[in-house]
C-alpha positions as CSV (number, residue, x, y, z in Angstrom):
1,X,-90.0,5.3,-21.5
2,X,-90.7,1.6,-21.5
3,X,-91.4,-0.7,-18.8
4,X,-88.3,-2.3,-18.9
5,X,-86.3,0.3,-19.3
6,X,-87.6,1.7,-15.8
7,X,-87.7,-1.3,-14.3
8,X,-83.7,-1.2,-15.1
9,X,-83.6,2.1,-14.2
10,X,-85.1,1.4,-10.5
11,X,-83.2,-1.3,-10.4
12,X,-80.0,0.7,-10.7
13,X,-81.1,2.8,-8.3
14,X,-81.1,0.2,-5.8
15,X,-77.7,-0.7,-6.2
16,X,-76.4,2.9,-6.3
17,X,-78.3,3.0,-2.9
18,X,-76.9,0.4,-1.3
19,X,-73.5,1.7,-2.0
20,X,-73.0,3.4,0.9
21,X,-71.0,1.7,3.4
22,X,-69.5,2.5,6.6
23,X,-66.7,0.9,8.6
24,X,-67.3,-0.3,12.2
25,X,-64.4,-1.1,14.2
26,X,-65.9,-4.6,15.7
27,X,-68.3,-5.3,12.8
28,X,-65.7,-4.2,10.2
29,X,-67.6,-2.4,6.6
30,X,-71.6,-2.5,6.5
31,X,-73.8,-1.4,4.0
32,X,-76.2,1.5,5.1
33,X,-79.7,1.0,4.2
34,X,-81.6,3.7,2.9
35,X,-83.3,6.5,5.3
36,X,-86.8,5.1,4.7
37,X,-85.8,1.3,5.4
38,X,-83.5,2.5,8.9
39,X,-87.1,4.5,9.3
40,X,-88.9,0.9,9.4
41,X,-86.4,-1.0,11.5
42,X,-86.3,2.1,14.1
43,X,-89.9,1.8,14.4
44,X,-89.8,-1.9,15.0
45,X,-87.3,-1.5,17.8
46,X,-89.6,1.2,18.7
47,X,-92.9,-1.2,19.2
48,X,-90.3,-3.9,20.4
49,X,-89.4,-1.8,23.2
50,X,-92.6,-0.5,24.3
51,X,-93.3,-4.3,24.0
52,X,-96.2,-3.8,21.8
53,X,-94.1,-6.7,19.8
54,X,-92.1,-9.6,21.5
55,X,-88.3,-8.6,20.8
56,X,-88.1,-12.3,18.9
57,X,-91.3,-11.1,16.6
58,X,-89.3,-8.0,15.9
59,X,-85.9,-9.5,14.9
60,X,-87.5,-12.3,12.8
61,X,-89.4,-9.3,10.7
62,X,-85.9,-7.4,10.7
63,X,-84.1,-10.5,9.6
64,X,-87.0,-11.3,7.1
65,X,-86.3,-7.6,5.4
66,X,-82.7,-7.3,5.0
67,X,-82.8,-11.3,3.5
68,X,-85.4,-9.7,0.9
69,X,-83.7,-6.6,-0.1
70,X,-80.2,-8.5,-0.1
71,X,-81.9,-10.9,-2.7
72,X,-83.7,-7.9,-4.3
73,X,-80.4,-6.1,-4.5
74,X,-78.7,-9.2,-6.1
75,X,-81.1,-9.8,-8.2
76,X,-80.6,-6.1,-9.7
77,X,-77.0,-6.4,-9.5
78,X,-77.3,-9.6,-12.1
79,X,-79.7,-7.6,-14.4
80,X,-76.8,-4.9,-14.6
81,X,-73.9,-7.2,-15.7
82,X,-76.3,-9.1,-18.4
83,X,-77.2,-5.6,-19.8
84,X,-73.4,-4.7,-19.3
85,X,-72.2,-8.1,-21.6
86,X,-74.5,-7.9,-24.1
């Protein structure tokens, strides 16, 4: 298999995993992150709350994380409708 092809092939996963969504009655539908990122951000909130972390370090790390894989997850989602069109 060639780079590329699983470099697309990661990159598909990614979408497929962000898939999942869930409906919250105040929030409305959210996307559930994968168990190894909700892993990350429980262990910030962990560190927050033991105050290992300042709670602002903490949420600007969070906010930092989902920005990236949003983009990440974009970016992927572009790479699948060019390969799609062509």
């Amino acid at each position: 298999m060639s780079t590329l092809t699983r470099h697309l092939n990661d990159s598909h996963d990614a979408v497929r995993t962000y898939g999942r969504r869930v409906e919250i009655p105040l929030l409305g539908e959210v996307a559930v992150p994968p168990p190894d990122k909700v892993t990350y951000y429980a262990g910030l909130g962990v560190l927050a709350a033991l105050q290992v972390i300042e709670w602002p370090l903490a949420l600007v790390i969070t906010a930092g994380h989902l920005l990236a894989d949003q983009h990440m997850s974009g970016l992927a989602k572009g790479v699948g409708e060019a390969l799609e069109s062509a």
